[in-house]
C-alpha positions in Angstrom: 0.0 0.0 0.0 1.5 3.2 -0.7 0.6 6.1 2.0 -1.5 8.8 0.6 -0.7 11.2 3.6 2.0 11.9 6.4 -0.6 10.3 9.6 -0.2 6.8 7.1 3.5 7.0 6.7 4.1 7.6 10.2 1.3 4.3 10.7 3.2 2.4 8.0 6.5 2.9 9.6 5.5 1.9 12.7 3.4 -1.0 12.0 6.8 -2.0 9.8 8.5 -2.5 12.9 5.6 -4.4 15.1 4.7 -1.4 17.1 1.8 -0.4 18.6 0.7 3.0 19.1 1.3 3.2 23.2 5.0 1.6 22.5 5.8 4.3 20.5 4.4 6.9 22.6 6.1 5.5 25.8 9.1 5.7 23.6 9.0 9.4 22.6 7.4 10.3 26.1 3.8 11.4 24.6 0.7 9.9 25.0 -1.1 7.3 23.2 -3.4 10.0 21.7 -0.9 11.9 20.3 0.4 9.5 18.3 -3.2 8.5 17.2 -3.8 11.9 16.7 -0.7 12.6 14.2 -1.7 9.0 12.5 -5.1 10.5 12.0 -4.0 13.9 10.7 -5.8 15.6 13.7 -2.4 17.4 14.2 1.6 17.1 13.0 4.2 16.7 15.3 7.3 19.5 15.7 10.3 19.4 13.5 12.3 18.1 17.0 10.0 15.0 17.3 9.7 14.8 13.6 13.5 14.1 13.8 13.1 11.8 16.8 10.5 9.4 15.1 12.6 9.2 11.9 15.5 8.0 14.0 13.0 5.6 15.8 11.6 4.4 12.3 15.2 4.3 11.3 14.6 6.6 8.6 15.0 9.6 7.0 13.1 12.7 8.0 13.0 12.9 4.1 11.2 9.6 4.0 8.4 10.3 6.8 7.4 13.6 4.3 8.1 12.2 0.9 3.9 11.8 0.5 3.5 15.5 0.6 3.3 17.5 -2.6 5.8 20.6 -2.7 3.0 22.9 -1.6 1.9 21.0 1.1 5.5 20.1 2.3 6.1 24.2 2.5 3.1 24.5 4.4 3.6 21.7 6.9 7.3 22.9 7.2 5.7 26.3 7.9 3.5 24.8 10.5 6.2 23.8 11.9 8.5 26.4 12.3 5.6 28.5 13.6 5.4 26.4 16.6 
């Protein structure tokens, strides 16, 4: 299945490794919901944490936002500085 959107990458990769959603959030000291909730699209995490789940994933930041189309990667990366 290819991902259509960043919250299925981030599901993909994880799922890739046998991980659930609480394992990864006990990993990068959030809570279960925030991982559901950047899974779902509800909201994105920081570029920090962005960094951290790529090296968790054992990927490339590059990888976790290859889905997104130029324009949406300047927003998100907009989003993201913002914060």
């Amino acid at each position: 299945m290819n991902p259509t959107n960043f919250g299925e990458q981030l599901k993909i990769h994880r799922q890739a490794l046998g991980l659930t959603q609480s394992d990864v959030a006990e990993k990068m000291h959030v809570s279960r919901q925030t991982i559901s909730s950047w899974e779902t699209g509800r909201n994105t995490p920081d570029i920090i944490t962005l960094k951290q789940l790529a090296l968790l994933y054992g990927v490339s930041t590059d990888n976790l936002l290859q889905v997104l189309g130029a324009k949406k990667l300047r927003n998100c990366l907009r989003s993201l500085k913002a914060a």
